[in-house]
C-alpha positions as a Markdown table, in Angstrom:
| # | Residue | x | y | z |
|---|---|---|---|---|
| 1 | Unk | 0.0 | 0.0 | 0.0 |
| 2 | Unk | 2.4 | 2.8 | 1.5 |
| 3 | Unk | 5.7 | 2.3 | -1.1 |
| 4 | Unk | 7.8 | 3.2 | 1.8 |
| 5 | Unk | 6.0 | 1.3 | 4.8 |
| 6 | Unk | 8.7 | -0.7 | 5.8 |
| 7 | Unk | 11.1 | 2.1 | 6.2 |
| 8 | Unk | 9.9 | 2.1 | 10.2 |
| 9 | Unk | 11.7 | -0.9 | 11.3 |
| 10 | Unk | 15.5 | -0.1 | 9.5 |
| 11 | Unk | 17.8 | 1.7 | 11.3 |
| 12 | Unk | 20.4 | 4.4 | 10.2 |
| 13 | Unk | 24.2 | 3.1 | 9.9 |
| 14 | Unk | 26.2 | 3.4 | 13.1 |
| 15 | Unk | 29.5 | 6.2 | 13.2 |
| 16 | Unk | 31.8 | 3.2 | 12.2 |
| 17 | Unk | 29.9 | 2.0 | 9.3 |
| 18 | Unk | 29.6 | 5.6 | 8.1 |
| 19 | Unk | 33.2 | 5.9 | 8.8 |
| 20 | Unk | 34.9 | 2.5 | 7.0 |
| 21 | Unk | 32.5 | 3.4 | 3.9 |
| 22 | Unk | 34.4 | 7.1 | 4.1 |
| 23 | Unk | 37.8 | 5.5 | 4.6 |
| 24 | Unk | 36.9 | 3.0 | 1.8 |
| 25 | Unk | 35.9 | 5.8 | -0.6 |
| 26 | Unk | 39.2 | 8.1 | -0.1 |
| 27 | Unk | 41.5 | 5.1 | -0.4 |
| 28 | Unk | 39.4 | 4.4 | -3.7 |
| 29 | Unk | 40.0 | 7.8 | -4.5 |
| 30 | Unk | 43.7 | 8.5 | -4.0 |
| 31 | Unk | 44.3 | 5.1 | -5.9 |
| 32 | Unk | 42.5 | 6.5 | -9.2 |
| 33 | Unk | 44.6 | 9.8 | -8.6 |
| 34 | Unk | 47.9 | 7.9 | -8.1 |
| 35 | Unk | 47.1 | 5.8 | -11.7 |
| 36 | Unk | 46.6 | 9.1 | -12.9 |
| 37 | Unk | 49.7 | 11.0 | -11.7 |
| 38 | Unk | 52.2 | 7.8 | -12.9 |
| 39 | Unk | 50.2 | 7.4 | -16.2 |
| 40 | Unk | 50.1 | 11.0 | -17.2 |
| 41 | Unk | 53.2 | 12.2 | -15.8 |
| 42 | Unk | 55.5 | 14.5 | -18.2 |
| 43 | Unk | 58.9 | 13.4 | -17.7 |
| 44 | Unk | 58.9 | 9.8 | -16.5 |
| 45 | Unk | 55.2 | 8.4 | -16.8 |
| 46 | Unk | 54.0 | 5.7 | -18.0 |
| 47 | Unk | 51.8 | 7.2 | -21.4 |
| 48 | Unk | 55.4 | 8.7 | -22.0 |
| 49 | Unk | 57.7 | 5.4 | -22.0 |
| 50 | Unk | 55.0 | 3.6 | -23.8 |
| 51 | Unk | 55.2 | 6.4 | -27.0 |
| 52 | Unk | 58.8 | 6.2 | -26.7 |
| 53 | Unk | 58.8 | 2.3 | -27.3 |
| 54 | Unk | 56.0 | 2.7 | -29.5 |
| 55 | Unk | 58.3 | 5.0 | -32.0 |
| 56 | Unk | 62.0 | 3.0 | -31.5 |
| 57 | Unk | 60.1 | -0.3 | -31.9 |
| 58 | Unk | 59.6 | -2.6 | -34.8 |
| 59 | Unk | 56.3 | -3.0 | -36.7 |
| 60 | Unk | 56.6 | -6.9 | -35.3 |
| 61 | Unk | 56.5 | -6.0 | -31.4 |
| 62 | Unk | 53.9 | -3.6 | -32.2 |
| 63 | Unk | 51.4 | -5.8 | -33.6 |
| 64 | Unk | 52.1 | -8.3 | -31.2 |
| 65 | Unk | 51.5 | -5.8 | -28.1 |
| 66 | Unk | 48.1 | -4.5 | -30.2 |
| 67 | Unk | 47.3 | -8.3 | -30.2 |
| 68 | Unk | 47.9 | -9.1 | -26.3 |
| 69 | Unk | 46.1 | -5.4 | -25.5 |
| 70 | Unk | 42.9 | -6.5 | -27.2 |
| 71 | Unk | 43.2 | -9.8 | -25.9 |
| 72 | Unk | 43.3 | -8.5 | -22.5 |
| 73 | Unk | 40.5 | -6.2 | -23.1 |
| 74 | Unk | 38.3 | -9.1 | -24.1 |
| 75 | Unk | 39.3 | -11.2 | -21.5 |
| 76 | Unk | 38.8 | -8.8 | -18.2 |
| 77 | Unk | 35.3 | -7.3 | -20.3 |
| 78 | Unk | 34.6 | -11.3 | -20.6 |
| 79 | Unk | 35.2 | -11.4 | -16.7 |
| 80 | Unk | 33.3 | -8.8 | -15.7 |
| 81 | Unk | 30.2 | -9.4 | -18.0 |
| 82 | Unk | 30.6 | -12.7 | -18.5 |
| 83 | Unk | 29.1 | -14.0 | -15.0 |
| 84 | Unk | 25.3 | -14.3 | -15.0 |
| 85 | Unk | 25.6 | -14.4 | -11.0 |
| 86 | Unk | 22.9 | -12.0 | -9.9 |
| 87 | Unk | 25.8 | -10.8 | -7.1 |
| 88 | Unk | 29.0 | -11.2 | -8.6 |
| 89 | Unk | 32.4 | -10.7 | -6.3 |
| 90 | Unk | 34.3 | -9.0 | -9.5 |
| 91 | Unk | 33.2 | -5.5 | -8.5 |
| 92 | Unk | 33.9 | -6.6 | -5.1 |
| 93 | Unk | 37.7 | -7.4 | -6.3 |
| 94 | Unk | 38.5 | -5.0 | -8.4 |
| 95 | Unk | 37.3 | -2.0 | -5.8 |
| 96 | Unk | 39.5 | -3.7 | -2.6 |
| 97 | Unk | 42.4 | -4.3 | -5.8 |
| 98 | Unk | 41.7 | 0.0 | -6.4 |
| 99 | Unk | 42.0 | 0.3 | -2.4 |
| 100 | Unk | 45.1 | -1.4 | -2.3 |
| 101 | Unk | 46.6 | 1.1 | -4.9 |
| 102 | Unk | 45.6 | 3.5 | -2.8 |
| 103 | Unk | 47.1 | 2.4 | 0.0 |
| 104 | Unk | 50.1 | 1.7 | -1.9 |
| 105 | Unk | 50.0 | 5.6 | -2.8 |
| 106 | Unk | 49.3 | 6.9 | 0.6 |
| 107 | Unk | 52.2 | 5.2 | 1.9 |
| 108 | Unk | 54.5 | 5.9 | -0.4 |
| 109 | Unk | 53.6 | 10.1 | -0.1 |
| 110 | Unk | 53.4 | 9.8 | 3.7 |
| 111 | Unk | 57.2 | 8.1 | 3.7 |
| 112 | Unk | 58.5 | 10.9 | 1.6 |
C-alpha cells in the first residue's frame, strides 16, 4: 500500500559503518589519482615510455603488443560481463584491488 512502509523498522548506519564506507571511498580515491599522476606524468610516466617504445620499436613488437592489448581487453570485459551471477564478487575485487593502490600511494607520499 504505503511504497515506503517498511522504512519504520530499518535503522540508520552506526558512526563506524559511516566511517569505513568514508575511509573506503578516499582510499578508492587516492588510488585512481595515483594511476593518474604515474600514467600522465610528463617526464617519466607511464603514457610517455609507452610512445617512446611505440616509436623506437619494430612493426613486429607492435602488432604483437596491439594483439595481447585486445586480448586482454576481451578477457577482463569477458570477466566482468561474463558472470550471469545475480551478485557477482568481480566488483567486489576490483574495488579492494583499487583500495590497495591507494594504500600503496598513501604510503608511499606519507614516507617521503
Amino acid at each position: 500500500m504505503f511504497k515506503y512502509q517498511n522504512q519504520k523498522t530499518k535503522k540508520p548506519d552506526s558512526i563506524v559503518t559511516t566511517l569505513l564506507a568514508v575511509l573506503q571511498a578516499a582510499l578508492v580515491l587516492i588510488g585512481i589519482i595515483g594511476i593518474s599522476v604515474k600514467f600522465f606524468d610528463e617526464q617519466n610516466g607511464l603514457l610517455r615510455q609507452w610512445f617512446d617504445y611505440a616509436i623506437s620499436a619494430k612493426l613486429s613488437n607492435l602488432v604483437v603488443i596491439g594483439i595481447l592489448i585486445v586480448a586482454g581487453v576481451y578477457l577482463f570485459n569477458w570477466w566482468v560481463k561474463g558472470s550471469d551471477q545475480k551478485h557477482s564478487a568481480v566488483g567486489n575485487i576490483l574495488m579492494y584491488g583499487m583500495m590497495a593502490v591507494g594504500a600503496y600511494v598513501l604510503f608511499n607520499f606519507l614516507s617521503n
